[in-house]
N, CA and C atoms as a LAMMPS dump frame, in Angstrom:
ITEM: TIMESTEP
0
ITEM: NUMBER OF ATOMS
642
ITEM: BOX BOUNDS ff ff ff
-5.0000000000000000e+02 5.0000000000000000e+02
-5.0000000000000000e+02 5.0000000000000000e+02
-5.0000000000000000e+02 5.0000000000000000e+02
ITEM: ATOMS id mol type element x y z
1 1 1 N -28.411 123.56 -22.042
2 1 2 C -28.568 124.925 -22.535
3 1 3 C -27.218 125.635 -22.519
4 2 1 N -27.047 125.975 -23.948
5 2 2 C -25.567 127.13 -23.641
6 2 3 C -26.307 128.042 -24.807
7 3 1 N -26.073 129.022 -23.798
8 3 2 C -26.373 130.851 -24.848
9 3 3 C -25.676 131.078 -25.967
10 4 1 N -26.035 131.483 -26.786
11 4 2 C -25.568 131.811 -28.41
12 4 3 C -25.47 133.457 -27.91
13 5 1 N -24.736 134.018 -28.09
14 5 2 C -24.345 135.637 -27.486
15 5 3 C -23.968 136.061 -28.526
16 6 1 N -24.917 137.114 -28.908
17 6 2 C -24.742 138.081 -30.063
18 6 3 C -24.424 139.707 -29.456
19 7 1 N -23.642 140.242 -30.04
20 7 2 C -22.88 141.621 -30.053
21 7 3 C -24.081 142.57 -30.807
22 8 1 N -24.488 143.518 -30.304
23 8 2 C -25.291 144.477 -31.353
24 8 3 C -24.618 145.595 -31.542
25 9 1 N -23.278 145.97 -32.473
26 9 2 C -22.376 146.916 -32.71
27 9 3 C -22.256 147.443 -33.822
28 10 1 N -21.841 149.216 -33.97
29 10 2 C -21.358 149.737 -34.333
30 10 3 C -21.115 151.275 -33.787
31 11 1 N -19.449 151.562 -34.099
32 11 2 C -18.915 152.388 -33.639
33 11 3 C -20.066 153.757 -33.822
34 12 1 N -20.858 153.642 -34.755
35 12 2 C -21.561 154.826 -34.857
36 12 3 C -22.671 155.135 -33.312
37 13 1 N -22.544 156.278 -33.053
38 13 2 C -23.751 156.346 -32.364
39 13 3 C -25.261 156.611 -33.161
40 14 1 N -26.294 156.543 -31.94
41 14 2 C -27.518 157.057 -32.703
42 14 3 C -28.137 156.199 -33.749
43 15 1 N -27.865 155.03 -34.151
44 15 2 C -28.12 154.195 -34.573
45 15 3 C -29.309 152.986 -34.522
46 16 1 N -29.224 153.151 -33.554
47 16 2 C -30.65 152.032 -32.692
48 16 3 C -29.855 150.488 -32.228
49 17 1 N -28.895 150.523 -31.868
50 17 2 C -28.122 149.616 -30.907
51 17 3 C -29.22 149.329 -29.849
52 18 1 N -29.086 150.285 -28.904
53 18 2 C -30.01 149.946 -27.484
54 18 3 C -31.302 149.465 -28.029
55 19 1 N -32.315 150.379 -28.574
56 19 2 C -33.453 149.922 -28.859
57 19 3 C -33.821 148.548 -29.959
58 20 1 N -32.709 147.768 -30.46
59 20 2 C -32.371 146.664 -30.985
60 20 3 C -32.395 145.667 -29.698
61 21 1 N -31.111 145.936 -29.033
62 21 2 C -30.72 144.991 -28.292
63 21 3 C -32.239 144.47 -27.136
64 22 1 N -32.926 145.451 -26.766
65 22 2 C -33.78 145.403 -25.571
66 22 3 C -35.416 144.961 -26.717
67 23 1 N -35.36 145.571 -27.598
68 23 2 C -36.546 144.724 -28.118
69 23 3 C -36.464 143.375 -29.142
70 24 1 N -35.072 143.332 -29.35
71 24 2 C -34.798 141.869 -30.123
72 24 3 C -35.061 140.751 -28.272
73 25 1 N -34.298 141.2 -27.369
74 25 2 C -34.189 140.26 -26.101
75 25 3 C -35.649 140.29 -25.327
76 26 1 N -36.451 141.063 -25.644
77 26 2 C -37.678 140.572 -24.987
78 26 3 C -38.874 140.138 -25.922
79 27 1 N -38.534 140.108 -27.432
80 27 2 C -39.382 139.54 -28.279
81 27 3 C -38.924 138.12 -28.128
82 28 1 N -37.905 137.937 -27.818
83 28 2 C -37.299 136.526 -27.709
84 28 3 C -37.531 135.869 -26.415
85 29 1 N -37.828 136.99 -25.3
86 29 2 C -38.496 136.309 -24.423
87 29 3 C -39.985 136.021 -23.888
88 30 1 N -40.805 136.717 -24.804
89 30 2 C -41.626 136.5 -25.453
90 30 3 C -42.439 135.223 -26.124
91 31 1 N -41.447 134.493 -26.754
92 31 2 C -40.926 133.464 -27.705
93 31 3 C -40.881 132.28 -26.751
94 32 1 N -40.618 132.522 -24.655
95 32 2 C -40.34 131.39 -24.229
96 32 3 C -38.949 131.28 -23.975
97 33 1 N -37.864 132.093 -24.429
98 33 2 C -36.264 131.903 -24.431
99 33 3 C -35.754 132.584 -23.279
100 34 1 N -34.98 132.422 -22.713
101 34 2 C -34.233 132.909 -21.368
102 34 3 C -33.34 133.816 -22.004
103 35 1 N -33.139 135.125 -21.572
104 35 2 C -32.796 135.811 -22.221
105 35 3 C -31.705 136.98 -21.231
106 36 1 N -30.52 137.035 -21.308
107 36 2 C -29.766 138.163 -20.79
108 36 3 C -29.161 139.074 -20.991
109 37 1 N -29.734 139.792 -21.144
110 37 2 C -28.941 141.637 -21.579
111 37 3 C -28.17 142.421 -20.904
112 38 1 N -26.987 142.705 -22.043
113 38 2 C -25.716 143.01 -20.879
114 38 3 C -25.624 144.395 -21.385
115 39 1 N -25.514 145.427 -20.79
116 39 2 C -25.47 146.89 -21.412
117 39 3 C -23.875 146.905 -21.188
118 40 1 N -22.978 147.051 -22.413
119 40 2 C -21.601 147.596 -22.368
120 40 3 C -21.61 148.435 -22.737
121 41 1 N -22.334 149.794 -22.728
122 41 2 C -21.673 150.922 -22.485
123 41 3 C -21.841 151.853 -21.345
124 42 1 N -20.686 152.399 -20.871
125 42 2 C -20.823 153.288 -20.024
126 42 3 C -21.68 154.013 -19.641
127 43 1 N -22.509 154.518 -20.497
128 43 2 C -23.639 155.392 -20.28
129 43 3 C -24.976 154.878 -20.09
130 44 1 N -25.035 153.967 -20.177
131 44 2 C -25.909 152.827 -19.756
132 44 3 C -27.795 153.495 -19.901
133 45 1 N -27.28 153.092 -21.32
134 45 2 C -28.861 153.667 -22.205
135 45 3 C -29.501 152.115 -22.257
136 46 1 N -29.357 151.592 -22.35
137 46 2 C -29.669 149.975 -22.207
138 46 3 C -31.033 150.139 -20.85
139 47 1 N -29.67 150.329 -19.792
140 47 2 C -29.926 150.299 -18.11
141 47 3 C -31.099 151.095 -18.058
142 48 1 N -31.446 152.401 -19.025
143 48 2 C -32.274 153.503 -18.94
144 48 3 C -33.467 152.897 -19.268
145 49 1 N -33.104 152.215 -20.92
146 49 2 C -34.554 151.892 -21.346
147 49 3 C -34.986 151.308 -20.419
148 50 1 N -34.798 150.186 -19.698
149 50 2 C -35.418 149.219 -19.087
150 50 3 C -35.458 149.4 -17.168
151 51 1 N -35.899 151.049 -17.095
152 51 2 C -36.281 151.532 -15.977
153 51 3 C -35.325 152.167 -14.856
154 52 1 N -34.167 151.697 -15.231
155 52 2 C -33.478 152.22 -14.427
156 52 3 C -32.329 153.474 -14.665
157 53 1 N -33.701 154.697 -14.323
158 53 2 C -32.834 155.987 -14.536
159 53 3 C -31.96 156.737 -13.775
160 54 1 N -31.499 156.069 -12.705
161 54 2 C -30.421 156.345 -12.411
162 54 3 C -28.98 155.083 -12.233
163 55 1 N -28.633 154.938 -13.831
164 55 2 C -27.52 153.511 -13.255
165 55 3 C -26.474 154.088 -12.57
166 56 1 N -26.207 155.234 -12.416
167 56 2 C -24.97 155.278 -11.36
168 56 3 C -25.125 155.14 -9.632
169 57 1 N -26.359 154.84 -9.505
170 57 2 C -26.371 154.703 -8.307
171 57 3 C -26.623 152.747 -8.347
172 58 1 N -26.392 152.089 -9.198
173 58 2 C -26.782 150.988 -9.289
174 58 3 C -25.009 150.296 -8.602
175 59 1 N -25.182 149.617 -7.643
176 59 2 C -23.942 149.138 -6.773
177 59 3 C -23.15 148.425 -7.652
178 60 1 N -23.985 147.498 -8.223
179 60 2 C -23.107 145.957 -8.776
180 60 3 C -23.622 145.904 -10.284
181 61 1 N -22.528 145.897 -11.422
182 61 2 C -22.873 145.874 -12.755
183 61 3 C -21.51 145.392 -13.649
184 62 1 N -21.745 145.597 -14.791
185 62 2 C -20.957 144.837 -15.639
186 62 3 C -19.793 144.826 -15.126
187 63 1 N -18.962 146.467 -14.872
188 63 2 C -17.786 146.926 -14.167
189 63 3 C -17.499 145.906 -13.08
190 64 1 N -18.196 145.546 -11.922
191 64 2 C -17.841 144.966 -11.279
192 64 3 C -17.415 143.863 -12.035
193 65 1 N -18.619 142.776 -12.016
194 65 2 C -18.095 141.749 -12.362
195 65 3 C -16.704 141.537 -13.208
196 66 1 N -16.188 142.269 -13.726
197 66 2 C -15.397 142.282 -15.364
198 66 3 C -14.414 142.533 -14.618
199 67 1 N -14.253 143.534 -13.22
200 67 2 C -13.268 143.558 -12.315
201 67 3 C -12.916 142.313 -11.479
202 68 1 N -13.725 141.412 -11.038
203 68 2 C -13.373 140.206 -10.373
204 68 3 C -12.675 139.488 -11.081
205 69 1 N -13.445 139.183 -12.456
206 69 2 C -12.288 138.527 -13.563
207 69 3 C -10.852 138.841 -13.28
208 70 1 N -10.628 140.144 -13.482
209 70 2 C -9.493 140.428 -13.811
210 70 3 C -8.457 140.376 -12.557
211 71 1 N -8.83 140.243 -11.234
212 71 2 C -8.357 139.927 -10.033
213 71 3 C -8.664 138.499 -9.013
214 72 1 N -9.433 137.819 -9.852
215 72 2 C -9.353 136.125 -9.632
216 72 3 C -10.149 136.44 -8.735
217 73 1 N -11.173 137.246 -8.588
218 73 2 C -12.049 137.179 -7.213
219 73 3 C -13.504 136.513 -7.531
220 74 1 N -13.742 134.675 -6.886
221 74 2 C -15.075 134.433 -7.139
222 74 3 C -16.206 135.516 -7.406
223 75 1 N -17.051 134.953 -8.11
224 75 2 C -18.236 135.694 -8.648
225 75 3 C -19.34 135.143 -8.38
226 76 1 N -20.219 135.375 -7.762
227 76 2 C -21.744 134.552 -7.749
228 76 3 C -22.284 134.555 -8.715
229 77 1 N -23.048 133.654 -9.286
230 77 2 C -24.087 133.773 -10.768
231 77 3 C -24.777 134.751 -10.946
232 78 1 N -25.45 135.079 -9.934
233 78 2 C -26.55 135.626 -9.461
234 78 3 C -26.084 137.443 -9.514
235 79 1 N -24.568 137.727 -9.378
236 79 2 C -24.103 138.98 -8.731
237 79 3 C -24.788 140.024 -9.778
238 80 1 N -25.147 141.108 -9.698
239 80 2 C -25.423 142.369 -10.567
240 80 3 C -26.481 142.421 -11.587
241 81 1 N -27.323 140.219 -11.573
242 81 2 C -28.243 140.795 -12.64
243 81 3 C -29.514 141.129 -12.135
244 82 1 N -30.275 141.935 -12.838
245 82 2 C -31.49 142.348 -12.567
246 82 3 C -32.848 141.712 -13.307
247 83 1 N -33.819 141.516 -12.753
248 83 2 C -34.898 140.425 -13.347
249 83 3 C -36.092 141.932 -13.635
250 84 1 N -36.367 141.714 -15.263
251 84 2 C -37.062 143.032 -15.024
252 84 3 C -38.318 142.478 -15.915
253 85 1 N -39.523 143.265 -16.079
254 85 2 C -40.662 142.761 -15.774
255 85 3 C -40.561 142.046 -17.125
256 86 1 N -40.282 142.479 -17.736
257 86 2 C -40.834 141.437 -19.482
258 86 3 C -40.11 140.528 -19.554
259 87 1 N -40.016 140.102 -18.371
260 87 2 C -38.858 138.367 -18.536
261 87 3 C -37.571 138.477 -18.88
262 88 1 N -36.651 139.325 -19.08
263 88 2 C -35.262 139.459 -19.164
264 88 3 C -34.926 139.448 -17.823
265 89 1 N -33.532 139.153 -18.206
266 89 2 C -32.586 139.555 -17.107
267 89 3 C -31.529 140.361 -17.421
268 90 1 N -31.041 141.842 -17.085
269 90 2 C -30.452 143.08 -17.446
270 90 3 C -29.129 142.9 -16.729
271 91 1 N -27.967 142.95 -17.187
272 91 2 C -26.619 143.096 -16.272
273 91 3 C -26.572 144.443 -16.52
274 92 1 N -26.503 145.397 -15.868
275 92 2 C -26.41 146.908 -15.928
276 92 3 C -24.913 147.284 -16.12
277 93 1 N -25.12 148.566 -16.755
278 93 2 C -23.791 149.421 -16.755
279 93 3 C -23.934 150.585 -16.075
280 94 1 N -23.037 150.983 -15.647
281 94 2 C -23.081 152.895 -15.711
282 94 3 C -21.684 153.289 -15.53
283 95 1 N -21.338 154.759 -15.737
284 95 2 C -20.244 155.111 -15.799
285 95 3 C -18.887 154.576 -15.264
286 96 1 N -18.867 153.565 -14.637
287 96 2 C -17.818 152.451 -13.58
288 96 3 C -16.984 152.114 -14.756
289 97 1 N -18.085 151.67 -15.781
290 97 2 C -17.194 150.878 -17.223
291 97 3 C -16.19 151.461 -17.703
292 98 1 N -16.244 153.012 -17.578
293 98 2 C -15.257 153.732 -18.711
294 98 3 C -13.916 153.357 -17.686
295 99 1 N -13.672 153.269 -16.87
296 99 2 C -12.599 152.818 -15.766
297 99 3 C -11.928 151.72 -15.838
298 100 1 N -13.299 151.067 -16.766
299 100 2 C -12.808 149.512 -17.084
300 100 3 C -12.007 149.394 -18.169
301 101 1 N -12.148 149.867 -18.725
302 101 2 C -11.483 150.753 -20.78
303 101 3 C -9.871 150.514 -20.044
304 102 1 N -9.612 151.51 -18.894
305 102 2 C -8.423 151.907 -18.681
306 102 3 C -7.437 150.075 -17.796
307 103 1 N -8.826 149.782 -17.371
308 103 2 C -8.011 148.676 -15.903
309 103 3 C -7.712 147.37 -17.556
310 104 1 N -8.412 146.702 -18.598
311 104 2 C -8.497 146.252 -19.637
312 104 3 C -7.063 146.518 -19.956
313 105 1 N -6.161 147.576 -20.228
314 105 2 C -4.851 147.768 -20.918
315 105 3 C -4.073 147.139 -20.152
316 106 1 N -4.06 146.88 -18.997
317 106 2 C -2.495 146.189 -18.133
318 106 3 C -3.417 144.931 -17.638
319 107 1 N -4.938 144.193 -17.878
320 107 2 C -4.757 143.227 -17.76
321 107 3 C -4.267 141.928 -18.703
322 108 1 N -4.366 140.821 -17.797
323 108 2 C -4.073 139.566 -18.682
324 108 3 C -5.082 138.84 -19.121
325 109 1 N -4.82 138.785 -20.45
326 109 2 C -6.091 138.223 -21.473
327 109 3 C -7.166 139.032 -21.876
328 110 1 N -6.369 140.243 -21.51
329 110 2 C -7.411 141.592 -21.679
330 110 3 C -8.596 141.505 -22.773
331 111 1 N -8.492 140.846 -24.024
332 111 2 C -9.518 140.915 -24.933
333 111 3 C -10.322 139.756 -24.913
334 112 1 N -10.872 138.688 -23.242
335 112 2 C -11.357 138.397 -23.051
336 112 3 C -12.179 137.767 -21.974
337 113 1 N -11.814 139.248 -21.525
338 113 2 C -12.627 139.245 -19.73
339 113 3 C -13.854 139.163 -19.776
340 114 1 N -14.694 139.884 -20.369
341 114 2 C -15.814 139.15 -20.608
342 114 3 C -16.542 138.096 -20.846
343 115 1 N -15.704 137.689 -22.053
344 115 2 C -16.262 135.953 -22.906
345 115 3 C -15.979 135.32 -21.184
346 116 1 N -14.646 134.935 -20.292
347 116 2 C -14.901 134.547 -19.039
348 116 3 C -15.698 134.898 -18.197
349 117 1 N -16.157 136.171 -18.517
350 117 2 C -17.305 136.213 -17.465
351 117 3 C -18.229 135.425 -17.614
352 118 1 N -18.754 135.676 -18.752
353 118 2 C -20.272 135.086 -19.59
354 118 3 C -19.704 133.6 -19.411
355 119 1 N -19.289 132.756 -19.757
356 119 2 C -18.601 131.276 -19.737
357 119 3 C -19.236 130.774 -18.106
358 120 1 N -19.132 131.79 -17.393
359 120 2 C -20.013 131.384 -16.047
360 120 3 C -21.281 131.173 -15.963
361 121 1 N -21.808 132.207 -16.811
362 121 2 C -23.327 132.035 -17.027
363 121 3 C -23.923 132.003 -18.129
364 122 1 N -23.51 131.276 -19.001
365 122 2 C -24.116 130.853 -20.337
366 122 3 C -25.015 129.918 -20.41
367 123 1 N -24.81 128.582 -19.313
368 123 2 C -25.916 127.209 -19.541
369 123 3 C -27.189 127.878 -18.666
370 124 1 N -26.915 128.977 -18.215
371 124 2 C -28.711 129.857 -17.827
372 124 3 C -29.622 130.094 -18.947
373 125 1 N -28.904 130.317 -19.991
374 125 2 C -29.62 131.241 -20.868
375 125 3 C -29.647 130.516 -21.917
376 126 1 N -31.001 131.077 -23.037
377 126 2 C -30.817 130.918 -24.102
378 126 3 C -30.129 131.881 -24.91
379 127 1 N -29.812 132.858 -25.111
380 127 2 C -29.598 134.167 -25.621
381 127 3 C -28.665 135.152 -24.83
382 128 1 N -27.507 135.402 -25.22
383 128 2 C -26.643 136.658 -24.334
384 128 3 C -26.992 138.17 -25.045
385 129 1 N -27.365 138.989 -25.195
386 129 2 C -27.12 140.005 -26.208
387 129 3 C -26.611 141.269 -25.778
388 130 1 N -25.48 141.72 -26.264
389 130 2 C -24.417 142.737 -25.553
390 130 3 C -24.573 143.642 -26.54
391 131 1 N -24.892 144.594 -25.674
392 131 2 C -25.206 146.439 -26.055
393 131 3 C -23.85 146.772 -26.419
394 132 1 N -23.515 147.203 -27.401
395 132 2 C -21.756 147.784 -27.175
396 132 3 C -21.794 149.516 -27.423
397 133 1 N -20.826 149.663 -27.137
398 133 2 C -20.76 151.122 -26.756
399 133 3 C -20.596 151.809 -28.129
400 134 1 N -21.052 152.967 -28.488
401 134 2 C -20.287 153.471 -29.655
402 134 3 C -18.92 153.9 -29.365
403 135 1 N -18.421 153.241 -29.901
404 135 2 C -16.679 152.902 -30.183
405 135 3 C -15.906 151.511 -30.547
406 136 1 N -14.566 151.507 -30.872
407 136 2 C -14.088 150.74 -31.454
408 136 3 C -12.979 149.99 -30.625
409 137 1 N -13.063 150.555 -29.253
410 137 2 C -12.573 150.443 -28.204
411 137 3 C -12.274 149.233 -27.344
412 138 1 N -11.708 149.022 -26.513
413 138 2 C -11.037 147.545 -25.843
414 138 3 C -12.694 146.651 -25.269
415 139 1 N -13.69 147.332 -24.611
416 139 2 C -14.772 146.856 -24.446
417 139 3 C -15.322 146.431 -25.306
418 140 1 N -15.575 147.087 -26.558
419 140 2 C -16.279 146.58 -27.554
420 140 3 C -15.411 145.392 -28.481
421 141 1 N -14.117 145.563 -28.448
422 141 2 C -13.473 143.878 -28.735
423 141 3 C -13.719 142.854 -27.948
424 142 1 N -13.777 143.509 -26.613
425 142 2 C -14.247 142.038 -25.349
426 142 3 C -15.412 141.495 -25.832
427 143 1 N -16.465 142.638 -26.635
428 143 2 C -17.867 141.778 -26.745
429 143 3 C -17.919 141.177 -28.2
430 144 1 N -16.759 141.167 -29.21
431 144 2 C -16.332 140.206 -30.306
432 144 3 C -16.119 139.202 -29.849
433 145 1 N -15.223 139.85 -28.985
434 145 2 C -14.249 138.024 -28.678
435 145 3 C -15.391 137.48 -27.866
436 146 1 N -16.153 137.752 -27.35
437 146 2 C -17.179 136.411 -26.556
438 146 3 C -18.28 136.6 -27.336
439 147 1 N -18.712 136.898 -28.301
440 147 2 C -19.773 136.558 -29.411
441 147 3 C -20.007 135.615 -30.293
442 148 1 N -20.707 135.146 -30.518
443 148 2 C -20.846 134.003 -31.646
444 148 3 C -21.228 134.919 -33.001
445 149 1 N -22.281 135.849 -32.965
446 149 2 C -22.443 136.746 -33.744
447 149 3 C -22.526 138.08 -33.509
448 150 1 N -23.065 138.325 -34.707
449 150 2 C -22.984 140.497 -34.867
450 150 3 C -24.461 140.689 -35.196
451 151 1 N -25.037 141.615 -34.885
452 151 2 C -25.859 142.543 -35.286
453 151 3 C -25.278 143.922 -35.94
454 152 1 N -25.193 144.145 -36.848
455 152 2 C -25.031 145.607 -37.032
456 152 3 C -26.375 146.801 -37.275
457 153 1 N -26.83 147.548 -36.495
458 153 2 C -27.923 148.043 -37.026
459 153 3 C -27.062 149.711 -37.644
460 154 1 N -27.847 150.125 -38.661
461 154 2 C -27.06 151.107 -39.73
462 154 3 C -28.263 152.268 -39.571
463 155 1 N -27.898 153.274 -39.644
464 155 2 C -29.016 154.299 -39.84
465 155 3 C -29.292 154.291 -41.693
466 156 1 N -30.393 154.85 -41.935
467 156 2 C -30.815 154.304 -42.977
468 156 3 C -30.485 155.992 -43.954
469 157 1 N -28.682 156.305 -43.849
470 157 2 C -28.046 157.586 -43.87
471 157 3 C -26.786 156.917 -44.862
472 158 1 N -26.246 158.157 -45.876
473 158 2 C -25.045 157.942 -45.705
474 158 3 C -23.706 157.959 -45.249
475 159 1 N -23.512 158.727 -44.639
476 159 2 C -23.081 158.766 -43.9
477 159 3 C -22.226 156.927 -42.702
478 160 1 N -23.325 156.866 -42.285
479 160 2 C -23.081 155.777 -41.01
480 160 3 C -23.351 154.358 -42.155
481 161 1 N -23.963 154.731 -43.22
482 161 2 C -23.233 153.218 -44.273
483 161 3 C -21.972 153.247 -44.232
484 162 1 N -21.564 154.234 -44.808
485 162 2 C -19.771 154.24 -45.462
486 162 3 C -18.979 154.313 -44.304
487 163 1 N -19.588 154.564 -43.197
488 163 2 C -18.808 153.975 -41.836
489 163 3 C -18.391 152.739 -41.613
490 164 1 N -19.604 151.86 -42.026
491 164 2 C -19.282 150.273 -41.589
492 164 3 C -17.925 149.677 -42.204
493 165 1 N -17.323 150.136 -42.57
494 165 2 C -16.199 149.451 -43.661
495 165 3 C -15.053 149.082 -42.158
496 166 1 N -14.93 150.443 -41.538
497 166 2 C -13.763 150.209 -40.012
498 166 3 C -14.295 149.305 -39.427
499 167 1 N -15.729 149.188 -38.811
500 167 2 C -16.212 148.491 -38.074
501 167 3 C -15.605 147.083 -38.675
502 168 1 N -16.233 146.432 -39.867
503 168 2 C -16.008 145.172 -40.731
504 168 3 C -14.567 144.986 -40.568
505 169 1 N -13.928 145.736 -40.259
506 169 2 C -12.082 145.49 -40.626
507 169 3 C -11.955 144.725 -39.017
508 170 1 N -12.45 145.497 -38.126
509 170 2 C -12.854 145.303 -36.714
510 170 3 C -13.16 143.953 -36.671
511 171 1 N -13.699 143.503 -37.008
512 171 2 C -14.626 142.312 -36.735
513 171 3 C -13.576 141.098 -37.569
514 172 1 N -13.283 141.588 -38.46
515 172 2 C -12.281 141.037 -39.39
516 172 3 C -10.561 140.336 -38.63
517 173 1 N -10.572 141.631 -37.834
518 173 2 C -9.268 141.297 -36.882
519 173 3 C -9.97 140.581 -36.106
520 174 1 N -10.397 140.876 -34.885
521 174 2 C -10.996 139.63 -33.882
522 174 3 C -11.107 138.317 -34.702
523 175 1 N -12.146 137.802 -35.803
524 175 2 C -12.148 136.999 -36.254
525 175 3 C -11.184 136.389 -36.323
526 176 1 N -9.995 136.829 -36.68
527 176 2 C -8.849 136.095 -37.204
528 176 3 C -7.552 136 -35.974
529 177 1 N -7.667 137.178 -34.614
530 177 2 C -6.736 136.748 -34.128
531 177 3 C -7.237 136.191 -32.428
532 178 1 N -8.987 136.441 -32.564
533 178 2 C -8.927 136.282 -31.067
534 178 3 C -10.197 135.093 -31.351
535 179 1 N -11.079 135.263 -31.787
536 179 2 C -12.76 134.826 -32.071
537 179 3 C -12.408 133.933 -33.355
538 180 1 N -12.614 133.24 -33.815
539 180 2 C -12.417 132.263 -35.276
540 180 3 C -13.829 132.017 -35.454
541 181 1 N -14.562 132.214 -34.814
542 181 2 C -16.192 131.624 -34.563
543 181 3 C -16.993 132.497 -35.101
544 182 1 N -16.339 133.95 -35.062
545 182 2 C -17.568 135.055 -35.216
546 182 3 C -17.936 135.083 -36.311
547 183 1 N -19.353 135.39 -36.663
548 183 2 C -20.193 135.625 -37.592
549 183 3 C -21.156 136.799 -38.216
550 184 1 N -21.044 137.308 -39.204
551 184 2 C -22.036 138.153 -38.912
552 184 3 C -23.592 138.139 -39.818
553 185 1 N -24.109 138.3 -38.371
554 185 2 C -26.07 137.545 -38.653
555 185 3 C -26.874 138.48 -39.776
556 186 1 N -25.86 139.963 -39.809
557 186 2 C -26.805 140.872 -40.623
558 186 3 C -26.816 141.911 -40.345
559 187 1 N -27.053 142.92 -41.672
560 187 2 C -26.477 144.302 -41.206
561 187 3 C -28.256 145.404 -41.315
562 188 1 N -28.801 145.722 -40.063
563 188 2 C -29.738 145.952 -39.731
564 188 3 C -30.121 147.262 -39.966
565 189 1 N -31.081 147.99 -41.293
566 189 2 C -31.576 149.068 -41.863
567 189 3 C -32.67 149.431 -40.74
568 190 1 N -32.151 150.689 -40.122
569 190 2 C -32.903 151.413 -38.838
570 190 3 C -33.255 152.925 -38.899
571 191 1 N -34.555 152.87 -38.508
572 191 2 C -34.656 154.46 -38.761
573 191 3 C -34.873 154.841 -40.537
574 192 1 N -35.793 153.892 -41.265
575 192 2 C -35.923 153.55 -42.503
576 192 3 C -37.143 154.301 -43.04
577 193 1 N -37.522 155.57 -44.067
578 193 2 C -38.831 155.662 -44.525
579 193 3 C -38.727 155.364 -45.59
580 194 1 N -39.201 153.969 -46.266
581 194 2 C -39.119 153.607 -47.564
582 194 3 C -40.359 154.284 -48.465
583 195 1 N -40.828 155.669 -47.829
584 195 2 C -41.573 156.138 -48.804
585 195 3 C -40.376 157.183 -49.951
586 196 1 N -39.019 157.096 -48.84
587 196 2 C -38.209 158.436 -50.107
588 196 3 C -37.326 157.708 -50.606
589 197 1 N -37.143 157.88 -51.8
590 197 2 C -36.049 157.38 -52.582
591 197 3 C -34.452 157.211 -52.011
592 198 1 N -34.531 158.365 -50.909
593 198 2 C -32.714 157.465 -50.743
594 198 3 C -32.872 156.753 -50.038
595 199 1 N -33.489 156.254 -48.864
596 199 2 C -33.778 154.946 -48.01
597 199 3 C -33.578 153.619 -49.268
598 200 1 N -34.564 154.06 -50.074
599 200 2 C -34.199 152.467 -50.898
600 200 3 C -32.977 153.126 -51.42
601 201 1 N -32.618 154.049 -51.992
602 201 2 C -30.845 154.24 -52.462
603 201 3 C -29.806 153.485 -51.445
604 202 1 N -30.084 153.767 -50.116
605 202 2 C -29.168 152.966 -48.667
606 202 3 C -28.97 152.089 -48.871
607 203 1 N -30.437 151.329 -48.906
608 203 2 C -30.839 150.077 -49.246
609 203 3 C -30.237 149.331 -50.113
610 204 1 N -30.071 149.736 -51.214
611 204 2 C -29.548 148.977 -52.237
612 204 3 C -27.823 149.102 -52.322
613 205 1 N -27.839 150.303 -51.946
614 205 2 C -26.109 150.426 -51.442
615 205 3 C -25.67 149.502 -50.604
616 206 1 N -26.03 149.072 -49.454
617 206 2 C -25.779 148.214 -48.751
618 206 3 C -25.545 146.883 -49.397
619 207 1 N -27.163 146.451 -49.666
620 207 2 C -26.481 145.356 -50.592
621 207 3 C -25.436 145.166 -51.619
622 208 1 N -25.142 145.693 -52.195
623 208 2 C -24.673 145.835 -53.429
624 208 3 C -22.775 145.854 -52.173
625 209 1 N -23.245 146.969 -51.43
626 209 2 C -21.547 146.65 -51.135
627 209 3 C -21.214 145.74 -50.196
628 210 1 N -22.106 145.142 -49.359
629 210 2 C -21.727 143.957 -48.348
630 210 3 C -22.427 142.291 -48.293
631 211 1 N -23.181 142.18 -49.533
632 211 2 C -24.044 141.373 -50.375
633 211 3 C -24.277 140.063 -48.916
634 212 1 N -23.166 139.507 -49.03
635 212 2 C -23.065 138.174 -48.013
636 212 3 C -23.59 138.556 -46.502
637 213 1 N -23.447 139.444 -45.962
638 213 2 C -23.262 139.948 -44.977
639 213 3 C -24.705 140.676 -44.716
640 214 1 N -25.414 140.907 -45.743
641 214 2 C -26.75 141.93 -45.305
642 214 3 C -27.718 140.989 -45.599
């Protein structure tokens, strides 16, 4: 068993990232698949959905671990994840991460402390799926560079369409100078009433401008 780890990103907020990431990973565990959900963002809406409303009082989470990396300090398998009732297993965030943004600039191999983290615990799982933060930021490249794929979920707006173009450039660089592997699985219409005409207008915008990709 080695985990296929998909990224569910875009810089936009409000989008349905979290509520993607936590019901794509427990329909899949659902399915029978071992499944681990890593909340990378700071604010740890991930951590929320899935019961735990207060992550800042949560001791051990992504931050940590991502800090041992970066100071050669063993890691247990086991350290920070949480087993929560619908068969996942949750690596939590909370505000610790944004600290991590800053400790990320003066480390070494900075745009892939993560992918080493996960590399520890990948033959657990079937499935990695990393919450990324809205932003375009050093965390959210860590969760390119250790991805095999992308989720993009899009509000079904214009707005946060004609956004995706930075994101794609994003993904475009990693691809080419850190990740050669990455892929992207599909660009995900959220928050959709296909009873009004601009939803299918989105709709067809999308296709029409990212054809391969949606």
């Amino acid at each position: 068993m080695n985990a296929k780890v998909i990224a569910i990103a875009n810089q936009k907020g409000g989008v349905g990232k979290t509520t993607t990431c936590a019901n794509l990973g427990i329909g899949l565990a659902r399915e029978g698949k071992k499944v681990l959900l890593a909340d990378c963002d700071p604010q740890g809406s991930l951590s929320i959905s899935l019961g735990h409303s207060q992550p800042d009082a949560i001791s051990s989470t992504l931050a940590t671990v991502m800090g041992k990396v970066i100071t050669d300090t063993p890691i247990d398998m086991k350290e920070g994840i949480l087993r929560h009732e619908e068969n996942v297993d949750l690596l939590p965030a909370n505000i610790e991460l944004s600290g991590m943004e800053v400790s990320l600039v003066n480390a070494m191999s900075r745009e892939t402390i993560l992918k080493q983290y996960l590399d520890t615990v990948k033959k657990q799982y079937d499935f990695i799926l990393l919450d990324c933060m809205p932003s375009l930021g050093m965390l959210t490249v860590n969760a390119l560079a250790a991805a095999d794929s992308v989720i993009i979920p899009v509000q079904a707006q214009y707005l946060p369409a004609k956004g995706l173009e930075q994101l794609l450039q994003t993904i475009g660089k990693v691809r080419k100078q850190i990740n050669t592997k990455l892929k992207i699985d599909g660009i995900l219409l959220t928050m959709v009433d296909n009873r009004t005409n601009f939803a299918k207008d989105i709709s067809s915008l999308l296709r029409e401008t990212y054809g391969a990709s949606y």
